[in-house]
N, C-alpha and C positions, 0 to 999 in steps of 0.2 A: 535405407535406400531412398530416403529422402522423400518419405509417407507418413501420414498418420494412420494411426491400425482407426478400427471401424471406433466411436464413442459407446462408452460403458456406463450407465446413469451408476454413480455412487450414492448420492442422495435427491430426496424428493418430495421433503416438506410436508406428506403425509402425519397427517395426527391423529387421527383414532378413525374406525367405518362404523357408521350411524347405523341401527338395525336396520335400515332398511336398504342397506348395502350403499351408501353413499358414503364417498370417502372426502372426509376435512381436513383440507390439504393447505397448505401456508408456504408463499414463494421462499425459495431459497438466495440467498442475497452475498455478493460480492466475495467468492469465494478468493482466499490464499495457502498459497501452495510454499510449506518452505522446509530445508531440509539441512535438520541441524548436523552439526560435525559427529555426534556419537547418538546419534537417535534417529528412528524410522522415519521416512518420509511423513511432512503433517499438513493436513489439509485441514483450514478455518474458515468455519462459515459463518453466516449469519441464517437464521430462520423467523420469521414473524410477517405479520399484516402490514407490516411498515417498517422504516428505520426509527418510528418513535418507542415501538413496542417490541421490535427484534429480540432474540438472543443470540446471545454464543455458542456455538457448535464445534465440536474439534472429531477427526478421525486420523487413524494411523495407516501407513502401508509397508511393509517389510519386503515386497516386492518392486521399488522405483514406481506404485502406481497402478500396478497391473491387477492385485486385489484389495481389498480398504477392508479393513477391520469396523466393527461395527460402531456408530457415533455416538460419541458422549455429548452430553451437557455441560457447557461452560458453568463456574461456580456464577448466581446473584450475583451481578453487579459486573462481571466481566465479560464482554465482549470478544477480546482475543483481537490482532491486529483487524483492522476494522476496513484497510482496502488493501494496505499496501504492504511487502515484503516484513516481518522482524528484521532484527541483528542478533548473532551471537558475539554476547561481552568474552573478556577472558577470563574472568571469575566462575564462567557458565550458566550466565542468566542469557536468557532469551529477552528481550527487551519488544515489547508490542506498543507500536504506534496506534493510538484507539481514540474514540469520541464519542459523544453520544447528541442526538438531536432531540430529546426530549422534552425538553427543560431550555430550548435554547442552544443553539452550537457548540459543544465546548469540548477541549483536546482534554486527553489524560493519558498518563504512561502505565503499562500492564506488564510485571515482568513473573517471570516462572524458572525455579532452580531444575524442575523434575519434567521437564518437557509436557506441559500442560495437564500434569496431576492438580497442581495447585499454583495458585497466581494469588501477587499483591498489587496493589496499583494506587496510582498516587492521585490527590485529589487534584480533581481539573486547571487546568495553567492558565488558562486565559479571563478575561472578564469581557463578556458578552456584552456585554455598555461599551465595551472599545471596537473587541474585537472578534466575527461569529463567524469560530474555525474550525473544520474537521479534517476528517483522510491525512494525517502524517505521515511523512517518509524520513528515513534519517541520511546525514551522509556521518563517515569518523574521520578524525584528525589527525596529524602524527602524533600531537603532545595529547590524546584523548579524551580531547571533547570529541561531544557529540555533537550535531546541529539535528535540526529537525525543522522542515520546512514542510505547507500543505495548501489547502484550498478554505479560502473565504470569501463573505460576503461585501466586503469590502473592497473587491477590485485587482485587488495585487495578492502577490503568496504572500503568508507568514511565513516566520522563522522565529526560532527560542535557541538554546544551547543550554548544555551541562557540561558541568569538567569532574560529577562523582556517578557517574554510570548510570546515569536518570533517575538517581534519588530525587534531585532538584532542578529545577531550569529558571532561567533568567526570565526576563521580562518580556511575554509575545511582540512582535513590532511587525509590520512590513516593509517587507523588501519594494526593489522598483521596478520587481518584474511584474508585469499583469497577469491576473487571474480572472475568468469570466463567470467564476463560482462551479468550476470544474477541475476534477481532479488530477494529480501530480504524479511521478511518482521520479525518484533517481537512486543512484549509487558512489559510492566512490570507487575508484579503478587502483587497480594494483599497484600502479606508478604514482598513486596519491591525486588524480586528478578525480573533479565531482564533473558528472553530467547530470542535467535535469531535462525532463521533457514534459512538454505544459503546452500549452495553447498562448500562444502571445497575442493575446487580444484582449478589450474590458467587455467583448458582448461577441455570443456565438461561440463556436469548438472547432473552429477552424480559422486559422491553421495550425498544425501541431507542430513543435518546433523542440530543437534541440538547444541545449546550454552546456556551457565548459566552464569550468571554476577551479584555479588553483588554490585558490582559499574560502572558499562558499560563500564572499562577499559580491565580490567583483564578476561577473559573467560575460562571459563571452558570446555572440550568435554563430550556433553550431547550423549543420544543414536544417533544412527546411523536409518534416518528412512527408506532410500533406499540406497543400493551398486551395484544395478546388472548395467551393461555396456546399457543402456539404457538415456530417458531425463524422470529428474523429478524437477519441476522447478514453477514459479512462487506461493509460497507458502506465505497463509495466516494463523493470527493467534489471537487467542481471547481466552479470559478465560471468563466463564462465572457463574454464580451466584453460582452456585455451586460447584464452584474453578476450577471445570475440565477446562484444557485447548482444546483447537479444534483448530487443524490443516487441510487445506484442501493446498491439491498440483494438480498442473498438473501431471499425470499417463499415462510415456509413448506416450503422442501425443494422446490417446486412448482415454481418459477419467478425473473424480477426484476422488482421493484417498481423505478420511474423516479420520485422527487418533485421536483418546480422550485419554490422557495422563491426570494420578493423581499428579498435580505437587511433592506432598510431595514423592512419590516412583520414583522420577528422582534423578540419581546416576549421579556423574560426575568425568572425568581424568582430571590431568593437559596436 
């Protein structure tokens, strides 16, 4: 009916109550929601004092959400997608967009046959002397590559690509979109088109904008979804069964903004 039911805390960073009844607690950090083709819904988090110190966190729900099973611990060293959506391959790897800022910015691929019993992941893609990336998103291709584009320190997105299911990726570069060292995210759409939605600016989170790509080079300026002198910023994006797309952003520091966009009535400039 076109409501959200009341909010349910799932997790809450709690780590142990000190005898003296005090409880030590660690924020919980940029949770994803994603929900494979033959596996319960799976919710990834992060938990720790920071993103230099985080870990990986995973829970399941067999109800769409409505109760969560209780949380495991991602293995050492894995993360699990780290803001934005996975992919499911057709071999049935779950493929995780992941980074770490410990050590410096740097992208890595995390993938898992068993729906996050167990993950391997490939050592980091980038070099931090060129180029300091995190947050990847992916879009697919007809002939199947992959691309994977995200947020850096350098001004514009990156982008990599693989054409063996993110065993391997080509050489990080950027593209000639700007980035204002704020996060990305997109998809590819059932008719093969990619949208991206990002901030087109090299400073500040506004405005948040949309992008059209028939081939994940070339982009187009899709609608304008925020301009006022405000942050509007870490945005997710999914299409779902019945082609609408759905966008949710951070609103102002305030809250999230929900948009459902008909792909086929998206107009675009060069």
């Amino acid at each position: 009916n076109k409501q959200w039911t009341s909010p349910i805390k799932v997790a809450d960073g709690i780590q142990y109550t000190t005898t003296d009844g005090k409880e030590i607690r660690y924020p919980c950090w940029n949770p994803v929601l994603f929900q494979p083709t033959k596996s319960p819904l799976i919710l990834f988090y992060k938990v720790g004092k920071s993103p230099e110190s985080w870990w990986g966190m995973l829970m399941t729900s067999d109800d769409d959400g409505k109760t969560w099973h209780s949380p495991t611990r991602l293995p050492e060293g894995i993360i699990g997608p780290v803001k934005n959506k996975p992919i499911e391959l057709q071999d049935g790897r779950i493929l995780c967009g992941s980074s770490t800022e410990d050590n410096g910015w740097t992208v890595h691929f995390e993938y898992t046959y068993d729906y996050g019993k167990t993950f391997k992941r490939t050592p980091p893609i980038n070099n931090t002397n060129e180029i300091s990336s995190i947050q990847p998103c992916f879009l697919k291709h007809p002939d199947g590559t992959i691309q994977s584009l995200g947020r850096s320190a350098q001004g514009k997105i990156w982008q990599c690509f693989s054409t063996n299911n993110g065993d391997s990726w080509t050489k990080m570069n950027l593209t000639t979109l700007p980035n204002p060292n704020s996060g990305i995210d997109a998809v590819t759409l059932r008719d093969g088109k990619h949208i991206l939605v990002y901030n087109h600016t090299k400073k500040g989170r506004s405005p948040l904008n949309i992008a059209v790509s028939e081939d994940g080079k070339h982009w187009s300026a899709g609608p304008v979804l925020e301009d006022e002198e405000w942050e509007f910023s870490y945005p997710a994006i999914i299409q779902t069964d019945d082609n609408i797309v759905h966008i949710t952003y951070t609103y102002k520091r305030i809250g999230i903004k929900h948009v459902k966009l008909d792909p086929s009535l998206i107009t675009t400039k060069d």
